[in-house]
C-alpha positions in Angstrom: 0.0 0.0 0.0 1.4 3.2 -1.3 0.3 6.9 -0.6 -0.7 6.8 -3.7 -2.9 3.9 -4.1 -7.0 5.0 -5.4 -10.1 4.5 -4.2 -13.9 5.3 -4.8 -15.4 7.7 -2.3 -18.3 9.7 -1.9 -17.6 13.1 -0.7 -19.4 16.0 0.7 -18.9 19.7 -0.2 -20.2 22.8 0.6 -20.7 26.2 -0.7 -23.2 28.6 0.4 -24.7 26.7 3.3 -25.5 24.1 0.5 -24.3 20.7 0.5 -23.5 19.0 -2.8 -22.7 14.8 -3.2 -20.4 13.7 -5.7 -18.4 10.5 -6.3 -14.1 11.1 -6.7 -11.5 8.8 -6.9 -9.1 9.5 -4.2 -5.7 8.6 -2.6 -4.4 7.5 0.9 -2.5 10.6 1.2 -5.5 12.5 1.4 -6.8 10.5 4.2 -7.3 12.1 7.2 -5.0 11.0 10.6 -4.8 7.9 12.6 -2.6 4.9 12.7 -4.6 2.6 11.2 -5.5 2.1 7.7 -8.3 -0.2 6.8 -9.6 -1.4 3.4 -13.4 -1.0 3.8 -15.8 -3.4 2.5 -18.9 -2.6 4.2 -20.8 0.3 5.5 -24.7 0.9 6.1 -27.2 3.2 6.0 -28.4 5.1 9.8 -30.9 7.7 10.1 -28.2 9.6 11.1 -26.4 9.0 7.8 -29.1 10.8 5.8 -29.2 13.8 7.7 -25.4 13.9 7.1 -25.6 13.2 3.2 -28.5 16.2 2.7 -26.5 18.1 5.1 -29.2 18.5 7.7 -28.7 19.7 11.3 -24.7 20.5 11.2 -23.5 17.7 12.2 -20.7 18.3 9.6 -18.6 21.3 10.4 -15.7 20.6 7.9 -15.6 20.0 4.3 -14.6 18.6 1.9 -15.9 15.4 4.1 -16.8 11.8 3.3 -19.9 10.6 5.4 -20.8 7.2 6.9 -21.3 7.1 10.5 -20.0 2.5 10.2 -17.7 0.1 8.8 -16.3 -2.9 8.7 -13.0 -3.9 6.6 -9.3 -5.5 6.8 -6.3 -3.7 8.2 -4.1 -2.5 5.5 -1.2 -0.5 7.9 -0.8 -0.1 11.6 1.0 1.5 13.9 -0.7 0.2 16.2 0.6 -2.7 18.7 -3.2 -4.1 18.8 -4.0 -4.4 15.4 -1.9 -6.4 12.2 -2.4 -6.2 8.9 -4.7 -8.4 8.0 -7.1 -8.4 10.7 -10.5 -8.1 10.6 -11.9 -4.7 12.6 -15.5 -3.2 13.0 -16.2 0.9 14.0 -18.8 2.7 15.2 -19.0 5.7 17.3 -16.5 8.4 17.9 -17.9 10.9 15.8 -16.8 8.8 12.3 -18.7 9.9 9.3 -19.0 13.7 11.1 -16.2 15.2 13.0 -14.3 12.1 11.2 -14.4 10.6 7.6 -16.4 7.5 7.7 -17.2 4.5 5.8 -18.4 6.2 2.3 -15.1 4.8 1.0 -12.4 2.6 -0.3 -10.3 3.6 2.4 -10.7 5.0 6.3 -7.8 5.7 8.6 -8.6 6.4 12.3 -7.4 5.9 16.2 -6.8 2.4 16.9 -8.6 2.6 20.2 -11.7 3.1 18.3 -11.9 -0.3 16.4 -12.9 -3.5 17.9 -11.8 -7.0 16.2 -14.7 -8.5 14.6 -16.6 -10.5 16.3 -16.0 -14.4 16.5 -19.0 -16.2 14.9 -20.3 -13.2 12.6 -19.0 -12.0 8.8 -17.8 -8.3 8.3 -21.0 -8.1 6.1 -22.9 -9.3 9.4 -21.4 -6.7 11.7 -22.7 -4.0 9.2 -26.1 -5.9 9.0 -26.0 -5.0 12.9 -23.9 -2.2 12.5 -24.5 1.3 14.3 -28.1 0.0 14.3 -27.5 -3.1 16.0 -24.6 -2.4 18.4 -26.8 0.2 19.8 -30.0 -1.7 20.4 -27.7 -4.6 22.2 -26.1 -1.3 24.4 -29.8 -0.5 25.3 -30.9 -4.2 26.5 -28.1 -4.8 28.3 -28.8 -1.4 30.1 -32.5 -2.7 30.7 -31.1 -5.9 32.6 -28.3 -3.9 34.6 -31.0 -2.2 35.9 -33.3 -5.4 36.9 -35.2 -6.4 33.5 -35.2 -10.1 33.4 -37.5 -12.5 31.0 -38.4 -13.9 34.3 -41.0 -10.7 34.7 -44.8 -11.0 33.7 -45.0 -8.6 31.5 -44.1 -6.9 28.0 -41.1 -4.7 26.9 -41.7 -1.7 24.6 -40.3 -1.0 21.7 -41.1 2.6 19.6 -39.9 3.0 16.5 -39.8 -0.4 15.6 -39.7 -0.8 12.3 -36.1 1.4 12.1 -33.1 -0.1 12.6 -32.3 0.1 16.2 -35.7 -1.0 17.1 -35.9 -3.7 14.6 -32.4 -5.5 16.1 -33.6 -4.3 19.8 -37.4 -6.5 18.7 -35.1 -9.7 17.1 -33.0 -9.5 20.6 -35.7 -9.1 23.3 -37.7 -12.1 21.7 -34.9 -14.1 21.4 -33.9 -13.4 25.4 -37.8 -14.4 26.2 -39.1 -11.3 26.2 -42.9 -10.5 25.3 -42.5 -7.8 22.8 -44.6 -4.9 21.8 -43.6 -3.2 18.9 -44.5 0.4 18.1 -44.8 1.6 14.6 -47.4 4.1 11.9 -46.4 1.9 9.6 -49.5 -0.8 8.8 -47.2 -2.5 6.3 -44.1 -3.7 8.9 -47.1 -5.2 11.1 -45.9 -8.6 9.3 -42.3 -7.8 9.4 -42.4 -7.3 13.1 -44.4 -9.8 14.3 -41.4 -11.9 11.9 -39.1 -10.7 13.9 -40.6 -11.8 17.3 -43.0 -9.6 18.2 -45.9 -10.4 19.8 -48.0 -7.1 20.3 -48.6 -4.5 17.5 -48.9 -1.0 19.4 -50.1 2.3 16.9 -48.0 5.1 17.2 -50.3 7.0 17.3 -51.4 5.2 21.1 -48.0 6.9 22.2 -48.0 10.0 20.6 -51.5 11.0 22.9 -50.3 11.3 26.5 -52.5 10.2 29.5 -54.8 13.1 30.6 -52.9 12.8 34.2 -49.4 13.0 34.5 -49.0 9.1 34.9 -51.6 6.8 33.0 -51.9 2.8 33.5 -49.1 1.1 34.4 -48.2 -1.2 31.3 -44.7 -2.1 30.1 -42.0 -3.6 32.1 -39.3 -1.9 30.1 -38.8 0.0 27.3 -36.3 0.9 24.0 -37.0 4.3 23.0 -36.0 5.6 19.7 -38.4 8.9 19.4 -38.2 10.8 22.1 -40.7 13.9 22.1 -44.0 13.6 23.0 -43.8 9.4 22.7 -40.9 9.3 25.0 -43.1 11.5 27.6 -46.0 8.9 27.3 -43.9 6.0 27.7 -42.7 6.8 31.1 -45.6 8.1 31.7 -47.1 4.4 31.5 -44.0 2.5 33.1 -44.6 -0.3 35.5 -43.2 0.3 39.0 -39.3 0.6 39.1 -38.8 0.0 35.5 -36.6 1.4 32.9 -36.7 3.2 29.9 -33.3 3.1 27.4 -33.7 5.9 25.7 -31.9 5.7 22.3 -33.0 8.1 19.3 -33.9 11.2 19.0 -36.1 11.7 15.7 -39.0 13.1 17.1 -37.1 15.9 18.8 -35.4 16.6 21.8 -38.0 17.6 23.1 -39.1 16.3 26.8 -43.0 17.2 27.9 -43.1 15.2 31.7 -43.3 15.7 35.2 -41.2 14.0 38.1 -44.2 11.8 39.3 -42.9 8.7 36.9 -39.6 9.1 39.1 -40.9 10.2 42.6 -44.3 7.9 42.4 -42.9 5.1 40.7 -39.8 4.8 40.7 -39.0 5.0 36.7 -35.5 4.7 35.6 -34.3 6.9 32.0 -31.2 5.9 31.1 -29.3 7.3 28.2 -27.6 5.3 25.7 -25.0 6.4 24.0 -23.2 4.5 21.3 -20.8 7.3 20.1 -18.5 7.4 23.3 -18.9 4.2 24.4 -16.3 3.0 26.4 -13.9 0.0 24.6 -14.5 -2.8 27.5 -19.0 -2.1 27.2 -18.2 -1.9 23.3 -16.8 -5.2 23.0 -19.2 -7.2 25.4 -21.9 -5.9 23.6 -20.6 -7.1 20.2 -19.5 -10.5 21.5 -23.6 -11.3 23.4 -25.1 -10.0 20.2 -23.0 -12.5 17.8 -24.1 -15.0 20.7 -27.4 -13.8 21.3 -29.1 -13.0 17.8 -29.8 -15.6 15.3 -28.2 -15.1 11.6 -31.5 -16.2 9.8 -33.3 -13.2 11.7 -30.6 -11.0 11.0 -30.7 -11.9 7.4 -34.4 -11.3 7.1 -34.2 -7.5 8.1 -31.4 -6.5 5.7 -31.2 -4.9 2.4 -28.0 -4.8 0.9 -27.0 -2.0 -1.5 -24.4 -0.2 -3.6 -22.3 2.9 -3.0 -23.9 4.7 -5.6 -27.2 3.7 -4.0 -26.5 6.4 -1.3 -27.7 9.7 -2.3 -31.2 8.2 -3.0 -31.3 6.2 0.1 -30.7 9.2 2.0 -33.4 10.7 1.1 -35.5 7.6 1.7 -34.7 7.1 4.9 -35.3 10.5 6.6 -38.9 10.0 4.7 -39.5 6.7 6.8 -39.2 4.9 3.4 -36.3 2.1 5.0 -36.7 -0.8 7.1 -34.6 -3.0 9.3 -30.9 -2.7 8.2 -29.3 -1.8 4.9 -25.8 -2.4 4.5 -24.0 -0.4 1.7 -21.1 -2.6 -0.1 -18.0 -0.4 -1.0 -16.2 -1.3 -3.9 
């Protein structure tokens, strides 16, 4: 590998608060730092992603910039003591595809403390079929039982915004734990993909988006995986069982938070935060090793789509419509 070995990118420029897509050929000197070089064969496409591509919300303060929050590839250099060439790595978090050029490309270079060795049991096809998506629904379960959620408790575990990518891997997991599932969605046609995935109850959307007319309602769901926020995150705890937790993961209904303290003071709800982006390494890797344990390949096969680079721009646009569901991976040439 030479500085001046090519690759295929999509890059990001701006002029005049506009953002403009293109596809270049580029080489590894213009990579940004790190000291390690991978050869990227797979990427995928996050909600987060097509706010980046359409250059939504600012999440991009630097151009020119190549988007793509995930990836997973083979070590071409290193500098780095933990990492050969030749191995097998998977990122997510730290800011990659924003602050950092992502996985929109033939080539990444990053900080070797933010790549984890694939996981033993899963393809680097399958750790983007989980990617971003998956790694943070198995971050936000494994919160839930920390905090006292076991399959052992009569009951069922919400899930809002199920038919997206976190919530679809965060259905696939709970059922396969022993949970009883209620998945959230506006979405009449994911009804079958859902109950596919394990499922059990199909709850409207529009249920959550109507708060109680007191500040807490009935007492229904033993835990919950939040990926709205807003108004549906203020029912759902809202409507908590006593002591339970909600992992609250997404924000695409707004940061918005319309509450009161009763759900904490007069029952005892948990909210617990998940973040994926600054995950610490020893929660990254435990959560990658149960999930290539704990999911099962034909289910993660069933919710991915698998797509090409130049497939990006369009499915950007798609995805910040609600047009996607479940996972799509995006191959890189």
């Amino acid at each position: 590998m030479t500085d001046t070995d090519t690759f295929d990118a999509l890059v990001l420029t701006e002029a005049d608060g506009a953002v403009s897509q293109a596809f270049e050929t580029l080489t590894n000197d213009q990579l940004p730092e790190g000291d390690v070089t991978v050869r990227v064969q797979y990427s995928t496409m996050n909600y987060k992603d097509g706010m980046v591509v359409n250059g939504i919300g600012r999440l991009v303060r630097t151009y020119p910039h190549v988007p793509g929050v995930d990836f997973s590839g083979v070590v071409e250099a290193s500098d780095s003591p933990d990492f050969a060439v030749g191995d097998e790595v998977v990122l997510t978090g730290w800011r990659v595809g924003e602050a950092h050029w992502g996985g929109y490309a033939g080539r990444a270079r990053v900080k070797s403390d933010w790549l984890v060795k694939k996981p033993a049991g899963l393809s680097l096809k399958q750790t983007m079929a989980l990617g971003t998506a998956g790694f943070t629904a198995m971050l936000a379960v494994n919160r839930l039982e920390e905090m006292g959620l076991s399959p052992n408790i009569d009951g069922e575990v919400l899930v809002t915004g199920a038919a997206g990518g976190v919530g679809s891997v965060a259905v696939a997991i709970l059922a396969k734990l022993g949970y009883t599932v209620a998945a959230s969605t506006g979405r009449a046609e994911t009804h079958d993909y859902l109950k596919g995935l394990g499922a059990s109850v199909i709850v409207d959307r529009e249920e959550l988006s109507t708060p109680p007319k007191g500040p807490l309602g009935k007492e229904r769901w033993i835990g919950a995986v939040d990926n709205v926020g807003a108004d549906t995150l203020g029912t759902v705890l809202a409507t908590m069982q006593y002591n339970a937790t909600v992992a609250a993961v997404g924000l695409a209904g707004g940061p918005g938070l319309k509450t009161t303290v009763l759900p904490f003071l007069l029952r005892g709800v948990n909210l617990c935060g998940i973040d994926s982006v600054m995950c610490p390494k020893p929660k990254r890797i435990a959560a990658w090793t149960r999930i290539a344990d704990v999911l099962p390949l034909d289910i993660l096969d069933s919710l991915t789509t698998t797509k090409a680079l130049s497939d990006v721009p369009s499915l950007a646009s798609d995805i910040l419509k609600g047009q996607v569901k479940g996972r799509t991976v995006i191959e890189i040439p």
